[in-house]
C-alpha positions as CSV (number, residue, x, y, z in Angstrom):
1,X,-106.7,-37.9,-100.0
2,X,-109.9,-36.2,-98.4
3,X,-111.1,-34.7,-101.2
4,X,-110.6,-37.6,-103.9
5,X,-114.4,-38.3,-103.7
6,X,-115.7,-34.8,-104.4
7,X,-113.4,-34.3,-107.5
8,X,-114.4,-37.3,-109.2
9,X,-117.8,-35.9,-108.4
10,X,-116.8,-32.7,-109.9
11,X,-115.3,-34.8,-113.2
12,X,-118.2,-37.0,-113.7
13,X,-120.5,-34.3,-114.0
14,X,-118.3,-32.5,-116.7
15,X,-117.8,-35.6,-118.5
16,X,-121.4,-36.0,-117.7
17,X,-122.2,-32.8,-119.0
18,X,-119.5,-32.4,-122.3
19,X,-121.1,-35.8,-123.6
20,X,-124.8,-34.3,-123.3
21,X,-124.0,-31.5,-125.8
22,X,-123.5,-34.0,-128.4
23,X,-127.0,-35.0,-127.4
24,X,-128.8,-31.6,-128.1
25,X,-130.3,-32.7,-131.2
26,X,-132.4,-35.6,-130.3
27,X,-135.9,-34.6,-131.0
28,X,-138.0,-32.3,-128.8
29,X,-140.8,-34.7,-127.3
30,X,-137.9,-37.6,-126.6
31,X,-135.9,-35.2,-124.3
32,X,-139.8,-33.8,-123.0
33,X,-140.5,-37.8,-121.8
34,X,-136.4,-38.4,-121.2
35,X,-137.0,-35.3,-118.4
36,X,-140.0,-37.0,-117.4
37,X,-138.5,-40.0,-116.8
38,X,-135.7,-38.4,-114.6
39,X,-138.4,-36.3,-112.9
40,X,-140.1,-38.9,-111.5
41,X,-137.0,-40.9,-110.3
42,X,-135.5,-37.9,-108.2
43,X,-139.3,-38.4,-107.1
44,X,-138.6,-41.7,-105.7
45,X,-135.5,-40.8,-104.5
46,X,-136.7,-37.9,-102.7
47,X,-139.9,-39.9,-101.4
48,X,-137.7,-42.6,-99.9
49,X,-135.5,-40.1,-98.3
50,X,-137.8,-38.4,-96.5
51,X,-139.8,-41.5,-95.1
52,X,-136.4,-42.3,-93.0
53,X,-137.4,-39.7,-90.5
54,X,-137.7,-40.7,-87.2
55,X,-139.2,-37.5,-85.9
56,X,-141.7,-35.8,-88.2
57,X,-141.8,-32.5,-85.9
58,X,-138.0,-31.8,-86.4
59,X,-138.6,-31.8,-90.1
60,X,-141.2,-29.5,-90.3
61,X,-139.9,-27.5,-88.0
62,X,-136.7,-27.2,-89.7
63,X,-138.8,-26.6,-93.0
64,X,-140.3,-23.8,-92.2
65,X,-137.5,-21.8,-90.1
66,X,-135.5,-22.9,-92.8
67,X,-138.1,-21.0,-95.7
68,X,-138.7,-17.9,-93.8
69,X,-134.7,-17.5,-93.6
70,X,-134.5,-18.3,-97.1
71,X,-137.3,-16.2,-98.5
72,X,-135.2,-13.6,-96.1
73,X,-132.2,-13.9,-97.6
74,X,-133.6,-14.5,-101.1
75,X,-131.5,-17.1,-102.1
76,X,-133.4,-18.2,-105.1
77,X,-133.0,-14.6,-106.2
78,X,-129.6,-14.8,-106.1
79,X,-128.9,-17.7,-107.8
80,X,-130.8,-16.3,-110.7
81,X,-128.5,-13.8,-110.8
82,X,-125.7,-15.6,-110.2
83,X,-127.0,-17.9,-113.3
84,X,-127.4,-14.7,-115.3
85,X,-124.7,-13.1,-114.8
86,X,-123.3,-16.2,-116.4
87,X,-125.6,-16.7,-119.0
88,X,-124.4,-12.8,-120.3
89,X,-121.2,-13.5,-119.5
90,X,-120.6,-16.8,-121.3
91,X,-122.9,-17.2,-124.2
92,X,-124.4,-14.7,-127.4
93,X,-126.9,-12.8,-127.6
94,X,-128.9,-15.1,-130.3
95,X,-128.7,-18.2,-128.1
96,X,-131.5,-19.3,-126.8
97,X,-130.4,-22.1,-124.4
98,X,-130.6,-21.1,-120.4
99,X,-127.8,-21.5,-119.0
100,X,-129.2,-19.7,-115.7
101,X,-131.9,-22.5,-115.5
102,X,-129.2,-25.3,-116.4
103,X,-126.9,-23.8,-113.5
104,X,-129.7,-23.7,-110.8
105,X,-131.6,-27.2,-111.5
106,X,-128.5,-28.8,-111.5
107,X,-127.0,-27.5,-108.6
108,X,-130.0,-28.2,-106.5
109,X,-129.9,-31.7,-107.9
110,X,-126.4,-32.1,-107.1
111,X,-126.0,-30.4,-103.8
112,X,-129.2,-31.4,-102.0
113,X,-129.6,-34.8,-100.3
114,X,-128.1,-37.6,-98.3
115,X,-125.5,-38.9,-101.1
116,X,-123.1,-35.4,-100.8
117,X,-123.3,-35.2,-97.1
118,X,-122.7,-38.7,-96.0
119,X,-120.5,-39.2,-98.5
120,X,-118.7,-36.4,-97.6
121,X,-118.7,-37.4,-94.1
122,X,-117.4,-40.5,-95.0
123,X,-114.4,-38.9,-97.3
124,X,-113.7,-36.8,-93.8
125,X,-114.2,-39.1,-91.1
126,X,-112.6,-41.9,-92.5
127,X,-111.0,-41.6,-95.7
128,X,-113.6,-43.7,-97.7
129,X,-115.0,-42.3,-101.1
130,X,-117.3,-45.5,-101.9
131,X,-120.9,-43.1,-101.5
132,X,-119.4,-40.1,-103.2
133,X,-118.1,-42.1,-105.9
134,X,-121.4,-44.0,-106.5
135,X,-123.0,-40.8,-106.6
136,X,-120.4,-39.5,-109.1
137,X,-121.7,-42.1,-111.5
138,X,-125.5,-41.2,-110.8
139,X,-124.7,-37.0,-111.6
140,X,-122.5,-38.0,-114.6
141,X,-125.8,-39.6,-116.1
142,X,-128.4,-37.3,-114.7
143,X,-126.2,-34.3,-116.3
144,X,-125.8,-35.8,-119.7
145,X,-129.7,-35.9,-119.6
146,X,-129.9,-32.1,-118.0
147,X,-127.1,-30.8,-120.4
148,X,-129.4,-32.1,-123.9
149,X,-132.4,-30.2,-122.7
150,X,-130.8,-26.7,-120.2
151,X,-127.8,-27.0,-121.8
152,X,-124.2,-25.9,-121.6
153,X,-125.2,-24.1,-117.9
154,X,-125.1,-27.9,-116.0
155,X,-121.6,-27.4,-116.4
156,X,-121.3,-24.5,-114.1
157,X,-122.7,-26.7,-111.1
158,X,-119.9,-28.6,-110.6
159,X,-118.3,-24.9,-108.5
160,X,-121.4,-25.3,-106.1
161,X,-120.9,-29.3,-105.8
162,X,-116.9,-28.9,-105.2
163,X,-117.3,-26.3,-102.3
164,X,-120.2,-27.9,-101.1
165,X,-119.1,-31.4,-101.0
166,X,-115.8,-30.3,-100.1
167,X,-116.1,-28.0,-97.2
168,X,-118.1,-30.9,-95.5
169,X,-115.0,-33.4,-95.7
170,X,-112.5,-30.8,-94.5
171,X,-115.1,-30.5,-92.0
172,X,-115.7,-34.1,-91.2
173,X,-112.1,-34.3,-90.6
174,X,-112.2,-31.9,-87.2
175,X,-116.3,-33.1,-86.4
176,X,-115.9,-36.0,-84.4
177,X,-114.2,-33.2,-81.8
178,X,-117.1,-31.0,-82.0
179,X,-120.5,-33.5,-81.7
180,X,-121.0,-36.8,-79.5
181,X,-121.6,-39.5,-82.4
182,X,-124.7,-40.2,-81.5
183,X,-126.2,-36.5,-82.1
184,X,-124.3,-36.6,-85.2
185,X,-126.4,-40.1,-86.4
186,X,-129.6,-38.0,-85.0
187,X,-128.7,-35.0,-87.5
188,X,-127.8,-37.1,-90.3
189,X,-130.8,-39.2,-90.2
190,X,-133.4,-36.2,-90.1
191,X,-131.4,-33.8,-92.7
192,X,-131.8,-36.6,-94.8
193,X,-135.7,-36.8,-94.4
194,X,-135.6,-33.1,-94.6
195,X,-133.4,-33.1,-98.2
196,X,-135.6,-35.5,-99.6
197,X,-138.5,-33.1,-99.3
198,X,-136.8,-30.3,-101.0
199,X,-136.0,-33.1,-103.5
200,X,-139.5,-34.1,-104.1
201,X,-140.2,-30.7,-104.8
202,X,-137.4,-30.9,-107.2
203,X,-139.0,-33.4,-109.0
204,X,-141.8,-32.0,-109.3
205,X,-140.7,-29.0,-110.9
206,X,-139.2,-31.2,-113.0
207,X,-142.2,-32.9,-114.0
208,X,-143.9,-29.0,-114.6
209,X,-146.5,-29.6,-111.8
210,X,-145.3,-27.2,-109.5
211,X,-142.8,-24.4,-109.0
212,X,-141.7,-24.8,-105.8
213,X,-139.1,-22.1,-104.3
214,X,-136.9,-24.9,-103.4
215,X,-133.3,-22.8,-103.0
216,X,-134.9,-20.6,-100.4
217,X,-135.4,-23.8,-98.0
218,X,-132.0,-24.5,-98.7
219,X,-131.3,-23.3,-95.3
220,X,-133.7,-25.9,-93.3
221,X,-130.7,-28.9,-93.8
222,X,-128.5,-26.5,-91.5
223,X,-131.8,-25.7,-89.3
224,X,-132.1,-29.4,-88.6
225,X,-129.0,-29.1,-86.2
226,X,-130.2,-26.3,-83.9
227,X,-133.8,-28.2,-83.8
228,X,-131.8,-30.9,-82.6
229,X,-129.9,-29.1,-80.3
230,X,-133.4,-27.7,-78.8
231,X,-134.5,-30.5,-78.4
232,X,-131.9,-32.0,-76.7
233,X,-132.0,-29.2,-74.4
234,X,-135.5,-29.1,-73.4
């Protein structure tokens, strides 16, 4: 089954998530140094992504297409929205838990890096949901920790995650048609390096330092292929 991999992904994060709101009354400063905790891991994560670049020029490049098409577009607008529309749509007036913020942090967190695309990959190209299932376990944690301080909004990621994640294995499936393997390693290696940047700045919204438009470079990880293809050209 292609998509076995993404709906356990899917499940782990509402288990993840339904198990956090049991969690909402641990004290203030332990969910303060809890977040700081995960904030600097998705740090690491995201530090140790990007150092597998192979070519430093694609990335950047890709980054800043990839930011002036997002600040076009306004993505990070968008998602507000879409998180507000939620948040009026699915909680009272009197609560003051975001969902909006919970919906958009953990989306990003979800969707963005090397785990959901290769693992996807994998699910579509041959049928093996090891990486998406390992990183099923890592969201089920990460969004019991999101859910007790953004609350019940984490939830609401798992829609982005599913198509996401999905898409890409249905894709996977027809891919090996499209792209000679080895451009395919090429892309997969630098929209890795280029994911882990948007997840460094991730975590370092996480940790308060910055506030990093991160959903408007969403679309540098799709930039990366037509840099590659540029460059193969010229």
């Amino acid at each position: 089954m292609v998509l076995l991999g993404t709906l356990v992904n899917g499940l782990c994060i509402g288990v993840g998530t339904l198990l956090g709101l049991f969690f909402t009354k641990i004290p203030e400063r332990y969910k303060e140094t809890v977040m700081s905790g995960v904030g600097l891991a998705v740090l690491l994560i995201g530090l140790q992504m990007a150092f597998e670049t192979e070519n430093i020029v694609i990335v950047l490049l890709s980054l800043l297409i990839g930011a002036i098409l997002g600040e076009a577009a306004r993505l990070e607008s968008k998602l507000e929205y879409i998180g507000r529309w939620m948040e009026r749509k699915f909680t009272k007036p009197d609560q003051t838990s975001s969902l909006a913020q919970g919906f958009i942090t953990a989306s990003l967190i979800f969707v963005i890096g090397a785990l959901a695309v290769i693992g996807a990959l994998d699910s579509g190209l041959r049928n093996d949901h090891e990486v998406l299932i390992t990183k099923a376990i890592i969201d089920g944690f990460i969004s019991l920790v999101l859910t007790t301080t953004l609350g019940i909004g984490v939830i609401f990621s798992i829609i982005p995650v599913v198509l996401y994640e999905g898409s890409i294995a249905l894709l996977a499936t027809q891919i090996n048609h499209w792209i000679p393997q080895q451009m395919l390693d090429l892309f997969i290696v630098e929209m890795t390096a280029t994911g882990g940047l948007l997840i460094v700045a991730i975590g370092l919204n996480l940790l308060k330092l910055t506030k990093i438009r991160v959903a408007n470079l969403l679309p540098s990880l799709l930039v990366v292929g037509f840099v590659l293809a540029a460059a193969q050209l010229f």
